[in-house]
N, C-alpha and C positions, 0 to 999 in steps of 0.2 A: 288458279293462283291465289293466296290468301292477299288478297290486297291490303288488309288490316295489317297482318302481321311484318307486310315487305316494309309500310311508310313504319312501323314501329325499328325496325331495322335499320331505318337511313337514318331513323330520330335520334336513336341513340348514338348512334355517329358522330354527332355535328355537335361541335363547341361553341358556348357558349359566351365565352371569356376567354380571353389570349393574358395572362398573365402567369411571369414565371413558366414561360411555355407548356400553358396549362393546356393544347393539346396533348402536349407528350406524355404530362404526366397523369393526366384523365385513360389518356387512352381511346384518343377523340381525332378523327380522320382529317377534318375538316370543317370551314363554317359555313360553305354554301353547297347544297347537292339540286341538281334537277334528276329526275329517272325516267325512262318512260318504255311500255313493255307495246309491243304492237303484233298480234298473232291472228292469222286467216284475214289478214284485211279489217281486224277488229282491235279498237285501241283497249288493252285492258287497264293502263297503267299510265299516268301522267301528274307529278307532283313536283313541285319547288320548293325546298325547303328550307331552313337555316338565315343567315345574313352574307350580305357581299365579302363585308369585313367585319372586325373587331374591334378598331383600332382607336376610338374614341367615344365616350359618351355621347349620345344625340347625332352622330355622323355614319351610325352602321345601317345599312337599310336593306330591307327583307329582298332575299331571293323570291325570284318570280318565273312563271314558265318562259316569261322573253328576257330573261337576264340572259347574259352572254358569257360565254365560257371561252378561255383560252384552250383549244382541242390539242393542241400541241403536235404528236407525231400520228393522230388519225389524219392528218394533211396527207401524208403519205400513200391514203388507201384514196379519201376522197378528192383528192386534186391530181396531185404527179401520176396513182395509177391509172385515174379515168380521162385523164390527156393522152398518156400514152397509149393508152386504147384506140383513143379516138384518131392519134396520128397514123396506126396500123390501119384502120378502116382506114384511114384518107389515102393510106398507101406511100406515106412518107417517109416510114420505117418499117421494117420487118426485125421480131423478134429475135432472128438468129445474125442480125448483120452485126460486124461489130462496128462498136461504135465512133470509132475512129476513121473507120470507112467513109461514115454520114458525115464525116467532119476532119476532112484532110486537112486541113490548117491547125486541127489541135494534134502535137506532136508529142505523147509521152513519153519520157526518161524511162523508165523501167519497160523494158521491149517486152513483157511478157502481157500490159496491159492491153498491143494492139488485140488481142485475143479478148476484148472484154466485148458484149453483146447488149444490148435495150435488157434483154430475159434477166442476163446477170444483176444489172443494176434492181431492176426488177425481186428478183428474188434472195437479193442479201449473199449472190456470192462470186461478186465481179473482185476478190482478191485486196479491194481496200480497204482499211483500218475502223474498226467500227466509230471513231470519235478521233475527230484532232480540238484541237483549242485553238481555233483562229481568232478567237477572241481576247487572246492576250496578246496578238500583234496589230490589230486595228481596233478604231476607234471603237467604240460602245456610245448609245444614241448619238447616229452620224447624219451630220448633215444630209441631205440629196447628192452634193459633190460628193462627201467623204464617201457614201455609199456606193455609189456607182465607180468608185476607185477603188475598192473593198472589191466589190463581186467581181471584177478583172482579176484582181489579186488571187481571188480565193482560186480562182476557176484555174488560174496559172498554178497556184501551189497543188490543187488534186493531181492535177493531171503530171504534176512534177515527184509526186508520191511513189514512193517502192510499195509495190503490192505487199501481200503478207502470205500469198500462195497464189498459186496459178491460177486464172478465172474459170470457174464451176467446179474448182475443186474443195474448196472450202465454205462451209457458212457461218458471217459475222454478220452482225445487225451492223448497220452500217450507217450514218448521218451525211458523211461526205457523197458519199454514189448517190442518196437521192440529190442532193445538192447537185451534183453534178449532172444529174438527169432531167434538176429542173431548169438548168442551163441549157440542157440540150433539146429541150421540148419549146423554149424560148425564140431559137435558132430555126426549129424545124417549121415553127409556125409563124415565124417573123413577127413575134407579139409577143409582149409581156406577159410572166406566168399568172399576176392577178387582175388582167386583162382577159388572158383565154380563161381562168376558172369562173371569173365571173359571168362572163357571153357564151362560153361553152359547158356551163355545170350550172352554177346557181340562178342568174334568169331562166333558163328553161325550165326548170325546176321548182321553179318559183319560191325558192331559197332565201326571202328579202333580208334576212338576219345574219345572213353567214358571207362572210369579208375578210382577205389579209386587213392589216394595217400598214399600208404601205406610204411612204413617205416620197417616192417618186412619182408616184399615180393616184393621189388623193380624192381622185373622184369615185376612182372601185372603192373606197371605203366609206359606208355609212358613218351618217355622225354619230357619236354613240356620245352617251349622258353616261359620264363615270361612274354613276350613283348604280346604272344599271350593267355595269361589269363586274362580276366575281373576282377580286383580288387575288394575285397567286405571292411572291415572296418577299420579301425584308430583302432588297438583293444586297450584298456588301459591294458589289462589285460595282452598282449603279448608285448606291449610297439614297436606297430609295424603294418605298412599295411599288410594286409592280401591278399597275392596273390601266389596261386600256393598251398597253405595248405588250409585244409579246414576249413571254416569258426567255425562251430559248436562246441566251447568248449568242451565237452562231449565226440565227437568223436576226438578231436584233442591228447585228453590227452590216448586216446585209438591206437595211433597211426596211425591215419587216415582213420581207419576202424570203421565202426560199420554197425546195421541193420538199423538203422533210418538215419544216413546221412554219406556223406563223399564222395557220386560220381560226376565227373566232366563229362562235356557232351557237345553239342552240338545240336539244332534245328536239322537238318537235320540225323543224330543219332536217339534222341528221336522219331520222325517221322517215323526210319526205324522199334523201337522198336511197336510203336502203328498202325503201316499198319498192321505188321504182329500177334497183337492182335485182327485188327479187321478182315483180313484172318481167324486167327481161327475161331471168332463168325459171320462167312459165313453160309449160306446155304450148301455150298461145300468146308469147310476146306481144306486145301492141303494135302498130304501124310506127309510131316514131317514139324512137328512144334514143337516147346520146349516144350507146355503145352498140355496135352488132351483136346480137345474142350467140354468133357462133364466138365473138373475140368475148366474151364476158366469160362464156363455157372455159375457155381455155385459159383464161387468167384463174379461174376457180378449179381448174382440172389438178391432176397429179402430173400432168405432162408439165408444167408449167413451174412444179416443184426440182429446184438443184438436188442434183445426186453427187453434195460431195462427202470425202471422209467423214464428216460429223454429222450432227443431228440437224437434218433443215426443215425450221418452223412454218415458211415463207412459201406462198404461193407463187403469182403474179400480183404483186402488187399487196398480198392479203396475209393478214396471218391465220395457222389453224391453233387450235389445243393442241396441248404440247407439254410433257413432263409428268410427271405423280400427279400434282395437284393445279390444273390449269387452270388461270384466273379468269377461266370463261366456267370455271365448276362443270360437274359431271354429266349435264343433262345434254351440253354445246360440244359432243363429241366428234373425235375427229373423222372426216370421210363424209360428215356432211353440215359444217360449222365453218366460215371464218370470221374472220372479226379483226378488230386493232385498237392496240391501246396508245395511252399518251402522259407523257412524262409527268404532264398535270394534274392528272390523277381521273383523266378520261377514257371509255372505253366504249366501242359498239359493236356487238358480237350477234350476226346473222344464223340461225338455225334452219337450212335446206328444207326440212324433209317437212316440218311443225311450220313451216313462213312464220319465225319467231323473231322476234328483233326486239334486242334488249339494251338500252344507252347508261350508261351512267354517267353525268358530269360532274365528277368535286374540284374543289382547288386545295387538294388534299399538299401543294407545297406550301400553303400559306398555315402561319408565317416564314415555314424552311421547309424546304427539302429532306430533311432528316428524317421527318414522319412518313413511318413504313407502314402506317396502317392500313394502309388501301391493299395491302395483299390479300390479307384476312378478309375486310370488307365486300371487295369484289368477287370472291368465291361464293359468300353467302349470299348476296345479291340475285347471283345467278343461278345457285342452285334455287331461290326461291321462287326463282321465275321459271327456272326448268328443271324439276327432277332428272335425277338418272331414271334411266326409261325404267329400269324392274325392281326400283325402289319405292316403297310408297310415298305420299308428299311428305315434301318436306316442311315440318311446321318453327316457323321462326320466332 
């Protein structure tokens, strides 16, 4: 891998100056990136680049390997999937029960959702809507009270939702189904979900950098020095930069908790979480790992992918490459690739066959969301990191 030419690549990326949305108009991703490439047990790749922010003279300060990144929807692969992993090994759920079963007191309105399954939720195609806006009916930064009257609420309005097709017939990326799985992973364990990620995922793992920010359980969250948070947007909506809370409306007004986003991380973190992913799907797993290597298999299998009418990207838990131009680029093909990305402009995509593991952090919505250059960026990223196997390198 041309190491020279990958940091010349992220270089060019990252903005300098925020005026006149002089991202946009540069043509410029982002103003902080970490990267890190990790192949055969061997680190090739680890850099921090750019500033947290822009936003003032004398007040922007340089990205670093332990700046923190808001991961946004990799919450989904690393917390809500590898809980619910862990509640199969405990035997507290089975993938094909539905899930109303595990939870006769919740009683949904639309009688087609008792049919919905862990697997459903799971692989994006338990039938509910990819996106509601609960955020326009509760508060936005809520107290501890107001939150914990929010996630009642929200839990009530899913489960009060009309599907959009029958469960496993359909797949929609979905926000509410993890939300509601991370409610239900809550229940199963009788513990808070940033409670169980952190005693069941990051202590063992030795993860000290990676934490929701939760405003109910303030001790699962490290203190963190704002200087050392990568800022994500201008929000209109919060009437304020976003740094240090989590980006995701949705999850914000949930108290900084939920199953689809809300954990902050770092490269070398996330790395420690996908080495010892790919330890388990070894020939020779170790003796103690968080997840049983036969449920790991299965969440990464094709058995574990929906077969409905459309196209499904989704594992258990994982996404694969998927479409003409996948933003895990051609080298991270599908049948022995997953990966996931995050609305922040995060992504970490695992290569099977190579033990490749490739992260990228930007806060590619600062100062908006509008900036789409993380499409482009990301493909290039990873084709530099991984050629397509019968092409020659690729020079950046």
């Amino acid at each position: 891998m041309p190491a020279k030419n990958l940091q010349t690549l992220l270089q060019n990326q990252i903005a300098t100056a925020i005026t006149d949305q002089d991202l946009l108009a540069n043509h410029k991703t982002c103003s902080a990136v970490q990267a890190l490439v990790w192949q055969n047990d061997k680190l090739l790749f680890h850099q921090a680049l750019g500033h947290t922010a822009l936003e003032t003279p004398g007040a922007n300060h340089p990205t670093t390997t332990d700046t923190l990144f808001d991961i946004a929807s990799i919450t989904k692969a690393l917390v809500t999937a590898t809980l619910t992993m862990q509640a199969v090994d405990q035997k507290l759920i089975d993938w094909h029960t539905p899930i109303f079963d595990i939870l006769p007191a919740w009683k949904p309105t639309d009688p087609r959702a008792q049919n919905i399954t862990i697997l459903h939720l799971l692989n994006h195609s338990s039938g509910l809507p990819a996106w509601i806006k609960f955020y326009e009916k509760h508060p936005l930064d809520p107290t501890p009270e107001q939150a914990a009257k929010t996630r009642q609420a929200i839990l009530k309005e899913i489960i009060a939702t009309q599907l959009t097709a029958q469960p496993g017939t359909h797949y929609a990326y979905s926000d509410p189904g993890y939300i509601l799985l991370g409610f239900l992973l809550e229940h199963v364990f009788s513990t808070p979900l940033e409670t169980l990620a952190k005693i069941q995922i990051f202590d063992p793992l030795e993860m000290h950098d990676t934490h929701y920010v939760s405003i109910r359980h303030p001790q699962t969250t490290r203190a963190m020095n704002l200087e050392s948070v990568a800022a994500t947007e201008r929000c209109t909506l919060r009437n304020r930069l976003i740094v240090g809370d989590v980006h995701d409306e949705n999850c914000n007004i949930l108290g900084g908790v939920a199953g689809h986003a809300g954990v902050f991380s770092t490269a070398h973190d996330l790395a420690k979480f996908a080495r010892h992913l790919l330890a388990i799907d070894s020939e020779t797993p170790p003796q103690n790992t968080i997840i049983h290597p036969q449920t790991l298999a299965f969440c990464w299998s094709e058995a574990a992918r929906s077969k409905p009418q459309n196209a499904a990207n989704h594992l258990g838990g994982w996404d694969t490459p998927s479409g003409e131009q996948s933003s895990a680029g051609r080298g991270f093909v599908q049948g022995n690739s997953v990966g996931h990305l995050g609305f922040t402009g995060t992504s970490l995509w695992i290569e099977r066959n190579s033990r490749t593991i490739a992260i990228l952090l930007t806060n590619r919505v600062y100062p908006t969301r509008e900036n789409a250059q993380i499409k482009a960026m990301r493909i290039a990223f990873h084709e530099a990191v991984l050629a397509a196997a019968n092409d020659s390198p690729i020079t950046i």
